[in-house]
N, C-alpha and C positions, 0 to 999 in steps of 0.2 A: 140942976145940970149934972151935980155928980152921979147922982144918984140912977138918972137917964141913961151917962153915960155906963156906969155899973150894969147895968139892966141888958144894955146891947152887948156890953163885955161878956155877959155872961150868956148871954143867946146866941153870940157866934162862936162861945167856947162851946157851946151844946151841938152844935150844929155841924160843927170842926170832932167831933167824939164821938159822934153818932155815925158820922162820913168812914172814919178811921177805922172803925169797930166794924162798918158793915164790910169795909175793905179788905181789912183782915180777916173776919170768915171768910168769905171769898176763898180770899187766899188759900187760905188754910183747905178750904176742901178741893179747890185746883191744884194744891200741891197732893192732896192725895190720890184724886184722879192721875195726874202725874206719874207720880211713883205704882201705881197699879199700872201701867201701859209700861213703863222701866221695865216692872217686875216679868210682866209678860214678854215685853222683848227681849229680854236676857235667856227666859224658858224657853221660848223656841227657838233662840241660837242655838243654844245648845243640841236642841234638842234634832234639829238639822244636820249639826256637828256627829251626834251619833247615826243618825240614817246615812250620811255619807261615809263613814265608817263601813255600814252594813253592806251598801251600795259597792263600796272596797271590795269587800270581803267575797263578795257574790263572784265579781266580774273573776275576782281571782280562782275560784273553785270552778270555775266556768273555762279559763282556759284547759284544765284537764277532761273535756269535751271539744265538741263539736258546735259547739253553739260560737255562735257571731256576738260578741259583745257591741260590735261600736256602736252602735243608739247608746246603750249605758256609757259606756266610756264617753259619749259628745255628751249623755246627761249629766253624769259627775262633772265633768268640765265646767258647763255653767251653772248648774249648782254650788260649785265651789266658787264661781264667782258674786256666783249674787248673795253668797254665803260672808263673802268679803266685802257686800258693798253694805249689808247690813252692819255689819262691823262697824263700819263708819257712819253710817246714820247714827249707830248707838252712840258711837264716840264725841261725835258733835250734838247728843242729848238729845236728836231726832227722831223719838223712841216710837211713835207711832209708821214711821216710815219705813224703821229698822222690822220692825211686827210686818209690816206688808211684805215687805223684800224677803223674810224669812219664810213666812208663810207661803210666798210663789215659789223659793226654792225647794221647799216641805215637798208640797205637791207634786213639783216635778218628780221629784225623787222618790214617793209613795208610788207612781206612775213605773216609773223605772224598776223600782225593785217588784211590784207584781209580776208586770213582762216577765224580769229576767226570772223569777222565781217557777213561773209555767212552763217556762223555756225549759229551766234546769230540771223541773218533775217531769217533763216530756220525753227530755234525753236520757236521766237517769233513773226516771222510775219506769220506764214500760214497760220491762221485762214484770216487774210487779203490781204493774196497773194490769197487766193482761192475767197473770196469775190469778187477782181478787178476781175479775170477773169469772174465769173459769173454776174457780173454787165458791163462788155465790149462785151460779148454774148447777153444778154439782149438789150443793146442800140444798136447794129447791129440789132439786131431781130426786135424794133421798128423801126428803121428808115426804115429797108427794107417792113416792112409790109406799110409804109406814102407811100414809092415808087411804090409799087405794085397796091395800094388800089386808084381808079378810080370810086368812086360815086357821083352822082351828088345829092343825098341827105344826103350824111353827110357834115359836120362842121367839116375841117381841123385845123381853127387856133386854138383849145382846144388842140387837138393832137399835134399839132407845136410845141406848146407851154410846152404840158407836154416833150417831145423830146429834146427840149433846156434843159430843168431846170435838166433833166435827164442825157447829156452830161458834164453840170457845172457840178452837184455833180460829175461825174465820173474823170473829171481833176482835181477838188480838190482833189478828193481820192488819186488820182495817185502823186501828187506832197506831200501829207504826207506822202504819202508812201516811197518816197524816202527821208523825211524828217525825215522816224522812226517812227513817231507816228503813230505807227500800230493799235492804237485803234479809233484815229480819221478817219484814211483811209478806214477801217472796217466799219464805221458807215456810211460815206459821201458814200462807196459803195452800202451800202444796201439801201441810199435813191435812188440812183441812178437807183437801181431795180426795186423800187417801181414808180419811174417818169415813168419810160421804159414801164412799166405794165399798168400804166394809160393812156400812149397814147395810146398804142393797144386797149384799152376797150372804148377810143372817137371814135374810127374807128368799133366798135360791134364786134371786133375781139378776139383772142384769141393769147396771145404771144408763149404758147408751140408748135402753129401751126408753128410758125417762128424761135423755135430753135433747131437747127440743135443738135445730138447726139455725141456730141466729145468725149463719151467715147472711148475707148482702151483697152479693156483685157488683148490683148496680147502685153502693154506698162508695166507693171507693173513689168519687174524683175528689183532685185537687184540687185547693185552694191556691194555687202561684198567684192567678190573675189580684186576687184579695189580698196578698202580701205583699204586693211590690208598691205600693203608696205606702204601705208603713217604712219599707225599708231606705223609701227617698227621702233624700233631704230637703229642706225648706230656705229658701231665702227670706232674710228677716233685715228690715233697714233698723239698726241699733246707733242711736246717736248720731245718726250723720253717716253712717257705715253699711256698707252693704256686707251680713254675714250667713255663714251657711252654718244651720243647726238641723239637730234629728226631729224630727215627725214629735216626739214625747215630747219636747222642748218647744215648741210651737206656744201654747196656750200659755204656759207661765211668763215668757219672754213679751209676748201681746198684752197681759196684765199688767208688767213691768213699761210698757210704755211702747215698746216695740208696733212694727206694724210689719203684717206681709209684704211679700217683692224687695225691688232692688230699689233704692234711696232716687230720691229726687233731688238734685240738691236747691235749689228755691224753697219747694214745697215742704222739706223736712227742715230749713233753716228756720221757717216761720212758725213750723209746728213745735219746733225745740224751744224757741224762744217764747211762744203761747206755753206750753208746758212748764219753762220754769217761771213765769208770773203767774201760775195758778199756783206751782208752789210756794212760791212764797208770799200767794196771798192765802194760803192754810197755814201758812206755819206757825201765825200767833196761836192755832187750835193746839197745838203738839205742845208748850213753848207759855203754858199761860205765867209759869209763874214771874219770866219775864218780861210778859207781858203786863202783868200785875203791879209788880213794883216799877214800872215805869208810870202806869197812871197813876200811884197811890202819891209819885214824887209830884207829878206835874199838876195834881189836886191839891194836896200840902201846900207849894207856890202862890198857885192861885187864892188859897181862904189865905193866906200870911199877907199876900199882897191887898185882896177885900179887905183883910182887918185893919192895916193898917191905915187905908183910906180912909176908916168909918172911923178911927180914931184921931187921925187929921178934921175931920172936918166936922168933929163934936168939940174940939177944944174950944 
């Protein structure tokens, strides 16, 4: 009888240790899954934290233009707020939700700063987008005029020469150009025009003879009709709320849970209410480690309550 009893004592202690240990790995790698979704939603707060910074920064060097910021301005808006709501996901340890929420304010804002950044080379570089192109017309025009040009009494290496120093300046131009300094790039062009010029005149040539006519007449319409759906706002039902956001702000607000048009109220009461029982039926995935130690407790229970029965009813 002892000996029986011994034998079960020690196959539900094996059995209770083997349970324990598989529990605890578990754990153990749930908590590290865990903490890599932490680590990542802390990187893109932040890292949002600095785009709306940049997002700042833009709108502000944008008022000493002519450019219309408010799409950016309603962008930073809710970006700063869903910048805020991730905050709080983080804070109540909801770190995969806090990563969504951040992630759709990212995007907005990657969205925002291109616009405004094309905006801003449109307004402030054209004087220097038009220069490269007229100084990349030009150094084609010389080179092709050194190609064409077959005399045995002129002096090429003057011409060569003006032709190189007229390509330098044009690569420099082009790499301020992409650098922003639209006024350097401006300048390094127009040397570029004048190198261009002087080679064709070591050759007794003329460069208008070698530049082709890229005008266009009929290039010149406008795009208004193509502009004015970006520039309107959207109604968006947020929560129960009917609000009005920019065209940019559309697609991340929709991710966020948002729906186009004006709120219904039945129709969004039931969709809000469906929405947060799917939340909270994912949130043991975000959440395992509390989830974990709640089974490992109500397991534990159970084999102390089993064992004791089996040890009642062996004596």
């Amino acid at each position: 009888m002892t000996k029986t009893l011994t034998l079960d004592l020690k196959s539900t202690l094996s059995v209770i240790t083997g349970l324990i240990f598989a529990l605890t790995l578990s754990f153990g790698f749930a908590g590290l899954a865990h903490a890599d979704t932490q680590n990542d939603a802390s990187k893109k707060i932040n890292k949002v934290e600095q785009k709306i910074d940049d997002l700042e920064d833009l709108i502000f060097d944008a008022g000493t233009t002519d450019i219309n910021t408010d799409d950016a301005e309603d962008t930073l808006e809710d970006a700063t707020q869903l910048l805020a709501d991730a905050e709080v996901e983080f804070d109540d340890e909801d770190y995969e939700e806090a990563l969504d929420i951040a992630n759709d304010a990212e995007e907005m804002l990657d969205d925002a700063i291109e616009e405004l950044e094309d905006e801003f080379e449109d307004e402030v570089g054209g004087d220097a987008r038009d220069a490269l192109e007229m100084a990349r017309d030009y150094v084609d025009a010389a080179r092709e005029a050194l190609d064409d040009t077959d005399e045995d009494d002129i002096d090429y290496d003057d011409a060569e020469e003006e032709l190189e120093n007229a390509e330098e300046a044009l690569e420099e131009a082009e790499k301020e150009f992409d650098n922003k300094d639209y006024d350097e790039a401006e300048l390094l062009a127009e040397d570029a025009i004048e190198f261009a010029e002087d080679a064709v005149k070591e050759l007794d040539l003329d460069i208008e003879d070698y530049l082709e006519d890229g005008t266009d007449d009929d290039e010149a319409e406008d795009n208004d009709d193509d502009d004015s759906d970006e520039d309107r706002k959207r109604h968006l039902c947020h929560n129960g709320n009917t609000i009005e956001v920019a065209q940019s702000a559309v697609k991340a607000h929709i991710a966020h849970g948002d729906r186009e048009g004006e709120c219904d109220e039945d129709q969004d009461r039931d969709r809000d209410r469906d929405r947060d029982e799917d939340r909270w039926r994912d949130y043991g995935k975000s959440t395992d480690q509390a989830e974990l130690q709640m089974q490992l407790r109500e397991l534990l229970q159970l084999l102390i309550k089993l064992l004791t029965e089996q040890m009642a009813n062996n004596r």
